[in-house]
C-alpha positions as CSV (number, residue, x, y, z in Angstrom):
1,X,-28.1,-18.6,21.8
2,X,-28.1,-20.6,24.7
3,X,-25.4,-22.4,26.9
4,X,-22.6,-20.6,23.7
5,X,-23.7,-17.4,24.0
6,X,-21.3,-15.3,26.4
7,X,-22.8,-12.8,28.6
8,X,-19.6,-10.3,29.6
9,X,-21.8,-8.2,31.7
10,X,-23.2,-11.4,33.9
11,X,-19.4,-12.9,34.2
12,X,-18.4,-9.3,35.4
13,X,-21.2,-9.6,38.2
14,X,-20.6,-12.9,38.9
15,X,-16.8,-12.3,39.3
16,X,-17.5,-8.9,41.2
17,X,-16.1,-10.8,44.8
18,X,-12.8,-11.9,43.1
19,X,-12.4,-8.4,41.3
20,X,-13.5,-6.4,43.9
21,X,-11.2,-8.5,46.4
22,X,-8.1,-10.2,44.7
23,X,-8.2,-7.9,41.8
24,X,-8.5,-4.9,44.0
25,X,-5.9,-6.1,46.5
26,X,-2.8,-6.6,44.1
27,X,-3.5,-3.1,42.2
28,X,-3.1,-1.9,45.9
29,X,0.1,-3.7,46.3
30,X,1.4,-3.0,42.8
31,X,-0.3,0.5,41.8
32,X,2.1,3.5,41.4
33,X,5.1,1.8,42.9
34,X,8.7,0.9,41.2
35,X,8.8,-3.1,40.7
36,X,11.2,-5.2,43.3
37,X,11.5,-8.3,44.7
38,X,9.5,-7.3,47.4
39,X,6.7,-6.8,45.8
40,X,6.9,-9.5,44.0
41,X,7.0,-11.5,46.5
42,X,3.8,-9.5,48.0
43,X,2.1,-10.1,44.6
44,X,2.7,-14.2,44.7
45,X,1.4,-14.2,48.4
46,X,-1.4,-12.9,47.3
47,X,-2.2,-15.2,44.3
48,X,-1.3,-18.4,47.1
49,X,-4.2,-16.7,48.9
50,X,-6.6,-16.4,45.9
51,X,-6.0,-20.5,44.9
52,X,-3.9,-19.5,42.1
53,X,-1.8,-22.8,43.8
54,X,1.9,-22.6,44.7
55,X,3.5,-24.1,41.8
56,X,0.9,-21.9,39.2
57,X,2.0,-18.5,41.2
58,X,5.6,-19.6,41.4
59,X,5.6,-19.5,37.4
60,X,3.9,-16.7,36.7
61,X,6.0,-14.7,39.1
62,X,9.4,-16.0,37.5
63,X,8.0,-15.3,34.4
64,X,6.9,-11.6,35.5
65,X,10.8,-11.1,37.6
66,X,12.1,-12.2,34.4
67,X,10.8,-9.6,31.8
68,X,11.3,-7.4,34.8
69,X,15.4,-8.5,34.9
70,X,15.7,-8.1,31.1
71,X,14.5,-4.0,31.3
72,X,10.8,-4.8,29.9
73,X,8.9,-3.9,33.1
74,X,9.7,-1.4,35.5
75,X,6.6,-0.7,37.6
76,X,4.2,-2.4,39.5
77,X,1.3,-1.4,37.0
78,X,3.4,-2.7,34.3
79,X,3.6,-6.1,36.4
80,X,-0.6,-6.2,36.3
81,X,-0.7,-5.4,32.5
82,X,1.8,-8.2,32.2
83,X,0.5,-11.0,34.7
84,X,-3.0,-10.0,32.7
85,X,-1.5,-10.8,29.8
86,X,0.0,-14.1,31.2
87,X,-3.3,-15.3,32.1
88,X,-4.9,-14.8,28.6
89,X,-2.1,-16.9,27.0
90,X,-2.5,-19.6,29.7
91,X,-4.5,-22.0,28.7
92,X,-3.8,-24.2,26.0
93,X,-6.1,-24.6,23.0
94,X,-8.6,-27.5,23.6
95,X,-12.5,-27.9,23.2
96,X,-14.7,-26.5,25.9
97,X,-17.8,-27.6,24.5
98,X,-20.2,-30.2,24.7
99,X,-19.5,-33.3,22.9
100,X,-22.4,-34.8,21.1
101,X,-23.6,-38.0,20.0
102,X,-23.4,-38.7,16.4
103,X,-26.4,-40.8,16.1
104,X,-28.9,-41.0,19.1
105,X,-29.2,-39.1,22.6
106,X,-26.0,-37.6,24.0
107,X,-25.5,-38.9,27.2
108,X,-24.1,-36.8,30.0
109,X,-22.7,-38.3,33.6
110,X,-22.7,-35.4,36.0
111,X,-20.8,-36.4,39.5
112,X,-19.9,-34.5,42.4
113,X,-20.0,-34.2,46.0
114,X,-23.3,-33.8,48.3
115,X,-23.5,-29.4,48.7
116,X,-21.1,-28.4,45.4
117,X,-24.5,-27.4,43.4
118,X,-24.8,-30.6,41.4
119,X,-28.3,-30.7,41.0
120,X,-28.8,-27.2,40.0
121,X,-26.2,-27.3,37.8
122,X,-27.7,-29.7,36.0
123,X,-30.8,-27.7,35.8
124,X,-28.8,-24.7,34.6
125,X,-27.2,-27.1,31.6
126,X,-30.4,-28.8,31.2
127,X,-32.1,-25.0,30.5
128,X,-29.5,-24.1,28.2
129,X,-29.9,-26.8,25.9
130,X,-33.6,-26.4,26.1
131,X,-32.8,-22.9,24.6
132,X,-30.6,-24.1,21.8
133,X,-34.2,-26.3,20.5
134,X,-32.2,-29.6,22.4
135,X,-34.9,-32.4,23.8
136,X,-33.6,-32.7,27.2
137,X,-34.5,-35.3,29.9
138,X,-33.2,-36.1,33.2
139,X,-32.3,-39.2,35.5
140,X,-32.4,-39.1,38.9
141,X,-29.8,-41.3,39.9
142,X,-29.2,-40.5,43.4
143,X,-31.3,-43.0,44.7
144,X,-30.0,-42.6,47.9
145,X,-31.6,-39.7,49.5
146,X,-35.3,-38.8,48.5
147,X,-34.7,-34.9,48.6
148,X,-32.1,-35.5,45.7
149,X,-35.2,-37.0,43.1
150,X,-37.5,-34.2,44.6
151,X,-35.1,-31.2,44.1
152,X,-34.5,-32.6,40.4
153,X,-38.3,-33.1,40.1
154,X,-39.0,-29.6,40.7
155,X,-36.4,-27.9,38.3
156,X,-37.7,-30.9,35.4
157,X,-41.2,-29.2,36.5
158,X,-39.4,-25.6,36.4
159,X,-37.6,-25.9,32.9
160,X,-39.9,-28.2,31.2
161,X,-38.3,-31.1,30.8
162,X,-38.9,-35.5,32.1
163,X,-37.0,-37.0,34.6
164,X,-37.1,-40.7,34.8
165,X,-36.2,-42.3,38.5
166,X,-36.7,-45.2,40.4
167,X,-37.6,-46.6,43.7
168,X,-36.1,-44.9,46.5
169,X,-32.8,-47.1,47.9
170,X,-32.6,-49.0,44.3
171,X,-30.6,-49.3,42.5
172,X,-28.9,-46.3,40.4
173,X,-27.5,-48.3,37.8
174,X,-30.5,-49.3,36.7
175,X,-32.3,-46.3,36.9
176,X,-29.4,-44.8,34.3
177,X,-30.1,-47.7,32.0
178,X,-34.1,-47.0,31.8
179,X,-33.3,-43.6,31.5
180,X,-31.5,-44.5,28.2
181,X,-33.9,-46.8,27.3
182,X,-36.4,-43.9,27.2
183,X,-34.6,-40.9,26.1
184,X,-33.5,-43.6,22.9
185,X,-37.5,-44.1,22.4
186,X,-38.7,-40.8,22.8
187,X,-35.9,-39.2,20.4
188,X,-34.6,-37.6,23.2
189,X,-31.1,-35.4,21.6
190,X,-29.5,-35.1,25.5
191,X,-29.7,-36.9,28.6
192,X,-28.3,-35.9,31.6
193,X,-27.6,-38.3,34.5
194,X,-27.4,-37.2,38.0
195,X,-25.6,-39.1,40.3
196,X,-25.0,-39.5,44.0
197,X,-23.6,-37.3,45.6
198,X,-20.5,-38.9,46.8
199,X,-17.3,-37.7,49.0
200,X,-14.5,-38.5,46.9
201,X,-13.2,-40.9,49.8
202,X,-16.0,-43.4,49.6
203,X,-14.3,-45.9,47.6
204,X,-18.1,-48.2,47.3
205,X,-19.9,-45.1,46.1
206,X,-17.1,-43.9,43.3
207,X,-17.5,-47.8,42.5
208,X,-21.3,-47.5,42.0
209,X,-20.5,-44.3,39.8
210,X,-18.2,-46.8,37.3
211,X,-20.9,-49.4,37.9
212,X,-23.6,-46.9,36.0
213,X,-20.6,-46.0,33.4
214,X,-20.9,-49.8,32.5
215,X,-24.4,-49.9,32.4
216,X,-24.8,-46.9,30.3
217,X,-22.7,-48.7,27.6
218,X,-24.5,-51.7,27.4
219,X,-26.8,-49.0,25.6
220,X,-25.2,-46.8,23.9
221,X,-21.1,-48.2,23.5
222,X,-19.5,-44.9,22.8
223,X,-21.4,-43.6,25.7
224,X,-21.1,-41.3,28.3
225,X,-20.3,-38.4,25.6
226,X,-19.3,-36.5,28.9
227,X,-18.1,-36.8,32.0
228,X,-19.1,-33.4,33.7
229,X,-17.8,-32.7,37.3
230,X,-19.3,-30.5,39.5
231,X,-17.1,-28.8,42.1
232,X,-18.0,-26.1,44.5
233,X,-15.8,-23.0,43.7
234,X,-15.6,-21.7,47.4
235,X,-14.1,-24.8,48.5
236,X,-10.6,-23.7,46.9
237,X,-7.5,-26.4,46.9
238,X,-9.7,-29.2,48.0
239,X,-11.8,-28.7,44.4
240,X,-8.5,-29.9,42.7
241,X,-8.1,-32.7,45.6
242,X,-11.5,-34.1,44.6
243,X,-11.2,-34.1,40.9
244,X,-8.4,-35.7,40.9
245,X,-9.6,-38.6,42.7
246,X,-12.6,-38.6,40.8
247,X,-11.0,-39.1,37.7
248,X,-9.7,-42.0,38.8
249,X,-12.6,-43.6,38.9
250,X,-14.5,-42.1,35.8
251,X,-12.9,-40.3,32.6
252,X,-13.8,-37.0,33.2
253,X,-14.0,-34.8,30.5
254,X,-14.9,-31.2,32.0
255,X,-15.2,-29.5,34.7
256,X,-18.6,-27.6,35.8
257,X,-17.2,-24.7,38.2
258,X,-20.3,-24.0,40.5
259,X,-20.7,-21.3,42.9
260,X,-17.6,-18.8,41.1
261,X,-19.5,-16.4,42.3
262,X,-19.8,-17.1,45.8
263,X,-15.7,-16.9,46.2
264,X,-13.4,-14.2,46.0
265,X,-10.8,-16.5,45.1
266,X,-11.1,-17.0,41.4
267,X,-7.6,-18.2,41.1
268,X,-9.1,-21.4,41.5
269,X,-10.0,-22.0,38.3
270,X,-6.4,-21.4,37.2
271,X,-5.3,-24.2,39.5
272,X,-7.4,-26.6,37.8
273,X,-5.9,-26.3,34.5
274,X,-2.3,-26.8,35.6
275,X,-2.7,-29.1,38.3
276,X,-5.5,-31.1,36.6
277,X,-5.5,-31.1,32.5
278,X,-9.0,-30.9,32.8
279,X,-11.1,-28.3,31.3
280,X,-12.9,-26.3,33.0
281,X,-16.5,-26.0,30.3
282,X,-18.9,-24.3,32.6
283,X,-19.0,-21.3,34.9
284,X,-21.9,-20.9,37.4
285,X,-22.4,-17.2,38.4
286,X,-25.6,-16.9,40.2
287,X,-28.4,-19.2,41.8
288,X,-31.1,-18.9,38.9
289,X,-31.2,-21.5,35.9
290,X,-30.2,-18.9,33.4
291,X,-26.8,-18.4,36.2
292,X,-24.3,-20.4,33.5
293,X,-21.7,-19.3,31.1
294,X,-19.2,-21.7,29.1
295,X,-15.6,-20.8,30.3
296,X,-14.0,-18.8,27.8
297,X,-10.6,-18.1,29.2
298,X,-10.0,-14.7,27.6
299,X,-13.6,-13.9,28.6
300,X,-13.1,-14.7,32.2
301,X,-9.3,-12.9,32.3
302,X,-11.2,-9.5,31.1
303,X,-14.0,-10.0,33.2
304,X,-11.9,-10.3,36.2
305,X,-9.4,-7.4,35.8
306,X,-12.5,-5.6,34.3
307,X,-12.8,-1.7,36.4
């Protein structure tokens, strides 16, 4: 079924650099070998290194010294099952899904900087929906650069969906609120916004983005239904460094993590949770539209101690 459907086998692939690299590095610093603080201290290197963040792999290791100090743990294979088992009860119970209008198109505002995978992530959303039987249309906000509107006009031409845009240089604002205009007259169910690509340190650009926020309510009041950020998994730490600025500027309301499988750090994903509150809804695991998988925390945990 679409975007909800989990695919263990294509997580497991798409997680094979993280498994085969983080994964595969602390069951050779834990495997067969009585538990200390030495390797303890090896293990929470190790999860710095993978993005896990300091203060994320400080916990966990207290947590693992501590059943360790109480008798509950004595080896270093005990301290995988258990940090595996840490991991699964992480995150906190909160939606992951898509939030949908009640009445009328659901709008979605998808922001992120230039090179994290924006623009195919939206064509890797966009696809899903059209699976689930969704009428999906695209706006090609970044009005900035013409290769943005081209690259979104050849996956609309790709997945079968419109894409509404505007003169190059306009104005995106504007461009957002025909787009609503349109998707509201042709009974459109989702719209999905792309927006400039934007380095989180270009204070007149994160402006334009709450700019076409406004606009967009002027339309529809309770809209945008979501606030999806793309960030590029690879870039580690500096992922967390840019959401967090970008929320300052726009609710966001989830977090699409592209590119998961281009890293062998898949910590990362851990680091947003605890550093941002945000959830992470979407994994991207390949290159191809059907390359997407809605986070599922358990899911992800098995895939990536997986053998």
């Amino acid at each position: 079924m679409g975007l909800f459907k989990a695919a263990f086998d294509k997580l497991k692939q798409g997680l094979d650099r993280t498994r085969s690299t983080f994964v595969g590095e602390i069951r050779s610093i834990l495997s067969g070998k009585p538990l200390s603080k030495e390797l303890l201290s090896q293990l929470e290197a190790r999860m710095i290194q993978s993005d896990f963040g300091v203060k994320t792999s400080r916990e966990l290791i207290k947590d693992i010294e501590a059943s360790w100090e109480r008798d509950e743990i004595h080896t270093g294979d005990d301290a995988m099952d258990y940090l595996k088992e840490l991991l699964n009860a992480y995150w906190p119970a909160e939606n992951r899904t898509l939030n949908f209008a009640k009445t009328g198109p659901t709008i979605i505002l998808v922001a992120g900087i230039n090179g994290a995978g924006k623009t195919t992530s939206i064509a890797k959303i966009a696809k899903s929906l059209r699976d689930d039987n969704k009428q999906v249309m695209l706006a090609a906000c970044d009005t900035f650069r013409a290769a943005a509107v081209q690259q979104l006009e050849i996956w609309s031409e790709r997945i079968g969906v419109d894409v509404i845009k505007g003169q190059q240089g306009g104005d995106p604002a504007s461009v957002a609120y025909d787009a609503c205009e349109a998707a509201e007259a042709r009974g459109i169910d989702v719209l999905l916004i792309d927006t400039a690509g934007r380095l989180h340190t270009q204070k007149h650009l994160m402006d334009q983005l709450a700019k076409i926020k406004r606009v967009i309510q002027k339309k529809f009041p309770d809209a945008p239904h979501e606030v999806i950020l793309v960030l590029d998994a690879t870039t580690g730490q500096n992922a967390v460094t840019q959401a967090a600025i970008f929320a300052q500027s726009i609710d966001v309301s989830g977090i699409f993590l592209a590119k998961l499988d281009g890293t062998a750090r898949g910590g990362i994903v851990v680091a947003i949770r605890e550093e941002l509150g945000i959830p992470v809804k979407f994994i991207g695991v390949g290159e191809t539209p059907d390359d997407v998988e809605p986070f599922e925390p358990n899911t992800f945990v098995e895939a990536m101690f997986a053998q």
